[in-house]
NUMAR-41749 format. One record per residue: residue number from 1; x, y, z of N, C-alpha, C in turn. Coordinates in steps of 0.05 Angstrom, whole numbers, plus 5000, padded with zeros to 4 digits. Example, Ala and Ser with C-alpha at 12.3 -4.5 7.8 and 13.67 -1.06 7.14 Angstrom:
<nodes>
+-----+------+------+------+-------+-------+-------+------+------+------+
|   n | n.c1 | n.c2 | n.c3 | ca.c1 | ca.c2 | ca.c3 | c.c1 | c.c2 | c.c3 |
+-----+------+------+------+-------+-------+-------+------+------+------+
|   1 | 5264 | 4886 | 5156 |  5246 |  4910 |  5156 | 5264 | 4934 | 5156 |
|   2 | 5257 | 4955 | 5142 |  5273 |  4979 |  5143 | 5258 | 5001 | 5157 |
+-----+------+------+------+-------+-------+-------+------+------+------+
</nodes>
This chain:
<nodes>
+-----+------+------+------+-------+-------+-------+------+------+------+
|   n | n.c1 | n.c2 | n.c3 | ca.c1 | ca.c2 | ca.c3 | c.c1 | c.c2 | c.c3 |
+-----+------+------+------+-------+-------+-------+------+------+------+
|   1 | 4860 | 2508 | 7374 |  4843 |  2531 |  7380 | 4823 | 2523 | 7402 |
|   2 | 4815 | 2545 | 7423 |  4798 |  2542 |  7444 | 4765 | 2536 | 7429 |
|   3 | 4761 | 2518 | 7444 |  4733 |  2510 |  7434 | 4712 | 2536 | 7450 |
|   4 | 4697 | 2544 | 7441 |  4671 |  2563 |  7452 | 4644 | 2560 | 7448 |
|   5 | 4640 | 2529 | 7441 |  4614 |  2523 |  7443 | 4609 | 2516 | 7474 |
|   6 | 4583 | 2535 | 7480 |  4573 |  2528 |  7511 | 4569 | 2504 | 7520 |
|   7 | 4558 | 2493 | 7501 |  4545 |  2465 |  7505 | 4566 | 2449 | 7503 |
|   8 | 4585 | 2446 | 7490 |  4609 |  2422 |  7491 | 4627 | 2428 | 7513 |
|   9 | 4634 | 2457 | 7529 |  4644 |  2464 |  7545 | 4637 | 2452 | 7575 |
|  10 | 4609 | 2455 | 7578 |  4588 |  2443 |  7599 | 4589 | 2414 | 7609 |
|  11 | 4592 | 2403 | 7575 |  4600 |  2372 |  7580 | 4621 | 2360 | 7583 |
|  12 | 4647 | 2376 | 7587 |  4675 |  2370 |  7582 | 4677 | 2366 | 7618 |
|  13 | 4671 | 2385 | 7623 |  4670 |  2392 |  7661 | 4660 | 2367 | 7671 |
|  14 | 4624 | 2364 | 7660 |  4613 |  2352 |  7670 | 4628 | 2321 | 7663 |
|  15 | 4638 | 2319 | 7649 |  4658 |  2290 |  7651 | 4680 | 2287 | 7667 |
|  16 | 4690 | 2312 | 7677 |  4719 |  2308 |  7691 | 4699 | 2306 | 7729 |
|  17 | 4682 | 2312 | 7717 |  4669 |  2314 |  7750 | 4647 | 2280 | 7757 |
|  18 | 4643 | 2266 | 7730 |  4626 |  2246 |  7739 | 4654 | 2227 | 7733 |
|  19 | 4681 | 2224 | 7734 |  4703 |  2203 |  7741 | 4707 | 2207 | 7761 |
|  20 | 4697 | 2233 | 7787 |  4704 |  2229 |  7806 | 4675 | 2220 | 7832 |
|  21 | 4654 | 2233 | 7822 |  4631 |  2231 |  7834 | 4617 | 2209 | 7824 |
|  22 | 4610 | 2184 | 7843 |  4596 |  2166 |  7841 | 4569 | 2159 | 7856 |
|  23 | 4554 | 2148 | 7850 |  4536 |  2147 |  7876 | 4526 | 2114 | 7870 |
|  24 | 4521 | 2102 | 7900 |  4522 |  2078 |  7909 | 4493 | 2072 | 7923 |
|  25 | 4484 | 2052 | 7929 |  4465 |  2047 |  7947 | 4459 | 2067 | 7970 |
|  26 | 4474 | 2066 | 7980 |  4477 |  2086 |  8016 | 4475 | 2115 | 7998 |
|  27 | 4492 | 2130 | 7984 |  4498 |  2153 |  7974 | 4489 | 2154 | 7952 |
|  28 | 4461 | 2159 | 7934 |  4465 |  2159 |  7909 | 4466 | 2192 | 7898 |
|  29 | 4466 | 2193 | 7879 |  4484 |  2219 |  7865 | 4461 | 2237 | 7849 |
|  30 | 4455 | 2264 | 7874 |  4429 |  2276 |  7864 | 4440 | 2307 | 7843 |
|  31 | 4441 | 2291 | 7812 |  4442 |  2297 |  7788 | 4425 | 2321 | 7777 |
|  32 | 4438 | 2339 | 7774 |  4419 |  2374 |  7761 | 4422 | 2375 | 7738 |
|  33 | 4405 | 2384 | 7719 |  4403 |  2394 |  7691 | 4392 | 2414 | 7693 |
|  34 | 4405 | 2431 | 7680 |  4382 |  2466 |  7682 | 4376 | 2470 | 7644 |
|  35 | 4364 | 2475 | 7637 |  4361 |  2490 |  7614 | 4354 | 2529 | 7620 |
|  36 | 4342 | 2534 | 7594 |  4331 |  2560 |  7596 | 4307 | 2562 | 7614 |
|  37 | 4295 | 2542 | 7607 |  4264 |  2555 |  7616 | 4255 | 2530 | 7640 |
|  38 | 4268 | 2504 | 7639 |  4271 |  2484 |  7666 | 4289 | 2478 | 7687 |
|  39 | 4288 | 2463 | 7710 |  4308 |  2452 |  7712 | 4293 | 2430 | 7723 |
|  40 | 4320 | 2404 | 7728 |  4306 |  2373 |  7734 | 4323 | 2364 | 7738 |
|  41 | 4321 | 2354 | 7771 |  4332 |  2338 |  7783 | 4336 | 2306 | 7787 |
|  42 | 4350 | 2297 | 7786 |  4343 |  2262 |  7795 | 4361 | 2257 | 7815 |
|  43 | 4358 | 2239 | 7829 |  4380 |  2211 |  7841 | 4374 | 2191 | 7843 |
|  44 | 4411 | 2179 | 7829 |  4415 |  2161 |  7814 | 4432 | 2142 | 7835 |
|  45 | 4419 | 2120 | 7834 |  4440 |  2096 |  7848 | 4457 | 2087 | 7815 |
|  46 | 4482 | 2094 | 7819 |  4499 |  2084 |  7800 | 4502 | 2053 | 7798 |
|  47 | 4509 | 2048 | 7819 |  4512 |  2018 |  7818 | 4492 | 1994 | 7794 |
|  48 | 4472 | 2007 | 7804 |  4449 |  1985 |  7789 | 4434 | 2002 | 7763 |
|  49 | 4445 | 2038 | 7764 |  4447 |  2054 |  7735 | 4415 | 2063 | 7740 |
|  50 | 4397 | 2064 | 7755 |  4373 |  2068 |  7759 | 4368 | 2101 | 7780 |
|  51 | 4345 | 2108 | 7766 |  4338 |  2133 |  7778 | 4319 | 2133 | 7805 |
|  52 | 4325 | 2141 | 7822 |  4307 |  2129 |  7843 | 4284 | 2142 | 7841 |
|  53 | 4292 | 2170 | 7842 |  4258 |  2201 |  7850 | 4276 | 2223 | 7825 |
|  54 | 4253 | 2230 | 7815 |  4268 |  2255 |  7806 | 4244 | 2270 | 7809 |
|  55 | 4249 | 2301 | 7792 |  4226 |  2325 |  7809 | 4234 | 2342 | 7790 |
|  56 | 4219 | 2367 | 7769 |  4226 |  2377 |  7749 | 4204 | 2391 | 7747 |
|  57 | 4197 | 2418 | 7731 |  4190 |  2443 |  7732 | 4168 | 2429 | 7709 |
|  58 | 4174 | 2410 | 7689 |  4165 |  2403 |  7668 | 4135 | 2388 | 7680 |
|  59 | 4129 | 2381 | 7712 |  4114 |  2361 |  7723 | 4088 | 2380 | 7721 |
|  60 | 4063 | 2379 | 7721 |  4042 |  2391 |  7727 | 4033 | 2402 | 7756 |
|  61 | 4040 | 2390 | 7772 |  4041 |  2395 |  7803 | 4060 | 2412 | 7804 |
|  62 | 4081 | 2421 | 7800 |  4102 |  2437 |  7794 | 4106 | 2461 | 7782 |
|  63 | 4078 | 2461 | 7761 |  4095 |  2474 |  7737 | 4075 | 2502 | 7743 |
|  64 | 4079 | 2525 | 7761 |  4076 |  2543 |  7765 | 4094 | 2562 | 7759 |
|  65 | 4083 | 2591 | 7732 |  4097 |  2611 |  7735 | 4112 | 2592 | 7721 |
|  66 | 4146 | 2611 | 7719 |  4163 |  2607 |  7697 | 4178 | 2576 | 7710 |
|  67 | 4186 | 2564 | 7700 |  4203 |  2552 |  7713 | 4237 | 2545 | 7708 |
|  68 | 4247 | 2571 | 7698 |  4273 |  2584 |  7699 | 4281 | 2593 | 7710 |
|  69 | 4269 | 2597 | 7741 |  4282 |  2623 |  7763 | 4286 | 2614 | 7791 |
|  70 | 4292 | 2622 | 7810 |  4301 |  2625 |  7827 | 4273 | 2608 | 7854 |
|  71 | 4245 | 2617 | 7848 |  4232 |  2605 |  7862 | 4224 | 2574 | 7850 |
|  72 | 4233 | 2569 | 7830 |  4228 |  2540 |  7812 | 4241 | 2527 | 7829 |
|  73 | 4273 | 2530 | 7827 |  4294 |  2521 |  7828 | 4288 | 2516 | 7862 |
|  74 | 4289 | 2527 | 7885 |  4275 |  2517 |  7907 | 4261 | 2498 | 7911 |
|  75 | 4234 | 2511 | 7892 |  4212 |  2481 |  7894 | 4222 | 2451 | 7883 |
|  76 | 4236 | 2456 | 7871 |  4246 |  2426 |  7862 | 4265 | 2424 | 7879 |
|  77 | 4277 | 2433 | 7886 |  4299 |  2427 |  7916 | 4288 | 2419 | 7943 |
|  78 | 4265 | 2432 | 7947 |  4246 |  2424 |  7965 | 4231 | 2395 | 7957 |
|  79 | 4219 | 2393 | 7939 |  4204 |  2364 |  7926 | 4226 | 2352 | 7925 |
|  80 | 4245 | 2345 | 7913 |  4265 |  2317 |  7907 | 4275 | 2321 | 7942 |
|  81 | 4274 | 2328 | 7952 |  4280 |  2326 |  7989 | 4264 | 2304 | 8002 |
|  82 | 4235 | 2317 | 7992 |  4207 |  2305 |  7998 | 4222 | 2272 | 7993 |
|  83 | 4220 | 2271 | 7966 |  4212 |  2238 |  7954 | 4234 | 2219 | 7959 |
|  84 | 4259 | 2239 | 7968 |  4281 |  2218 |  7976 | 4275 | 2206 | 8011 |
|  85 | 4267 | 2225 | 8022 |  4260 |  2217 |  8054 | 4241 | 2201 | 8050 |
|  86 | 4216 | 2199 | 8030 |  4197 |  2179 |  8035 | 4212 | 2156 | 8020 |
|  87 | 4224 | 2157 | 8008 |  4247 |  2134 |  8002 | 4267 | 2121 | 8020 |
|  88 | 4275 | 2136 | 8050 |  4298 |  2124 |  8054 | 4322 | 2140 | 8051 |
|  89 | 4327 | 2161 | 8032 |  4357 |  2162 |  8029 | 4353 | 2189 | 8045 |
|  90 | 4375 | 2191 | 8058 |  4389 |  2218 |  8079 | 4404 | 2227 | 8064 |
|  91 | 4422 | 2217 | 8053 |  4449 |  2224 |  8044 | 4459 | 2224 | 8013 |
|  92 | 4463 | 2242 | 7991 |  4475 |  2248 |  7970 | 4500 | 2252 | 7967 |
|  93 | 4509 | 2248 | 7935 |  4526 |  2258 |  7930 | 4522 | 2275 | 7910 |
|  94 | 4535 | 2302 | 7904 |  4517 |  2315 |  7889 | 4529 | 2331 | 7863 |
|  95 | 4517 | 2330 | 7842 |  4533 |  2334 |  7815 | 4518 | 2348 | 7804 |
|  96 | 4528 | 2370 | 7802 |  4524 |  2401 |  7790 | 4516 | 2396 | 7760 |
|  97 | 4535 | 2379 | 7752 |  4526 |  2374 |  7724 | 4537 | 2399 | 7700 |
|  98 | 4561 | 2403 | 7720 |  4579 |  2422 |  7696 | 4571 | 2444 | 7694 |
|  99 | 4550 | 2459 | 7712 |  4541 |  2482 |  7716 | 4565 | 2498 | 7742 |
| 100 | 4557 | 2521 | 7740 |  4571 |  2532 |  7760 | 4552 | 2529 | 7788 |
| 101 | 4567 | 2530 | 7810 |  4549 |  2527 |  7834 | 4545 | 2556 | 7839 |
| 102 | 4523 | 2566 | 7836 |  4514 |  2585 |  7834 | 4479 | 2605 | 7823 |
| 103 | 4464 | 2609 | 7832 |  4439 |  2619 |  7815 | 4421 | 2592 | 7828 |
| 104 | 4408 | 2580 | 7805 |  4389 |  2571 |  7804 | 4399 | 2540 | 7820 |
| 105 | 4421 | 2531 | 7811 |  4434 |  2510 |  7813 | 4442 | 2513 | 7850 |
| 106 | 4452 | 2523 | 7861 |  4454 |  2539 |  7890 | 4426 | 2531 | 7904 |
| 107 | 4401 | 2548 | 7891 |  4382 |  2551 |  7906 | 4366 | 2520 | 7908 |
| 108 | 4375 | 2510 | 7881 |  4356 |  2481 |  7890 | 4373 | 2461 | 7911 |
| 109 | 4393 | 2468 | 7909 |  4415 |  2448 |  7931 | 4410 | 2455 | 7964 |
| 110 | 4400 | 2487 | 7967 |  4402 |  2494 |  7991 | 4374 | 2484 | 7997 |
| 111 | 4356 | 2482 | 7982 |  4326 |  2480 |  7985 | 4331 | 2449 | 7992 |
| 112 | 4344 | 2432 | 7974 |  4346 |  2400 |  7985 | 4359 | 2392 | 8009 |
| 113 | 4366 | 2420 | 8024 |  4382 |  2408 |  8049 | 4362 | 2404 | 8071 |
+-----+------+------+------+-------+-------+-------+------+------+------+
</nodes>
C-alpha cells in the first residue's frame, strides 16, 4: 500500500536527492527546511560534516511579521548570501530538501543568487 504520510514522503525524496548532492570545501551544500510558520537555511561543508552560516526566521534580527511567507523566505535568501560572501564561498550546491522547488523554497534560492 502507498504510504501518505507527508512527512515520511518528504524524507524519502530528500534521501534519493542527498546520494546524489554533496557539498565539499569549494561547493558546500546550501540546505532548506521550511516548516509552517519558519524556514532555515544552512551550508554545509560535507566533507568535515560542519555548518558554515546558516540564517532562519527563528533569529531576532530576522524575525519580523510572519515568518511563513514569501517576504521571509527572501530575507533569509538574501542574509545566508550576506554570510557566505563574508565567508568566502561563491558557489553552492543546493538541496531543496525534498520540498518542491516552488513558493517559499523558489523565493529564498532566487533571493541567494
Amino acid at each position: 500500500m502507498a504510504n501518505t504520510n507527508r512527512a515520511e514522503i518528504r524524507t524519502a525524496i530528500h534521501s534519493r536527492i542527498r546520494r546524489k548532492v554533496r557539498g565539499n570545501t569549494e561547493r558546500p551544500r546550501l540546505a532548506i527546511y521550511r516548516s509552517l510558520n519558519h524556514i532555515y537555511a544552512q551550508v554545509i561543508d560535507d566533507r568535515i560534516g560542519k555548518t558554515i552560516v546558516s540564517a532562519s526566521t527563528t533569529e531576532k534580527d530576522l524575525r519580523t511579521g510572519s515568518g511563513g511567507n514569501l517576504d521571509a523566505a527572501r530575507r533569509i535568501g538574501q542574509t545566508i548570501a550576506e554570510r557566505a560572501l563574508a565567508k568566502g564561498i561563491e558557489q553552492v550546491v543546493f538541496d531543496r530538501g525534498g520540498y518542491l522547488y516552488h513558493g517559499r523554497v523558489k523565493a529564498l534560492t532566487d533571493a541567494a543568487r
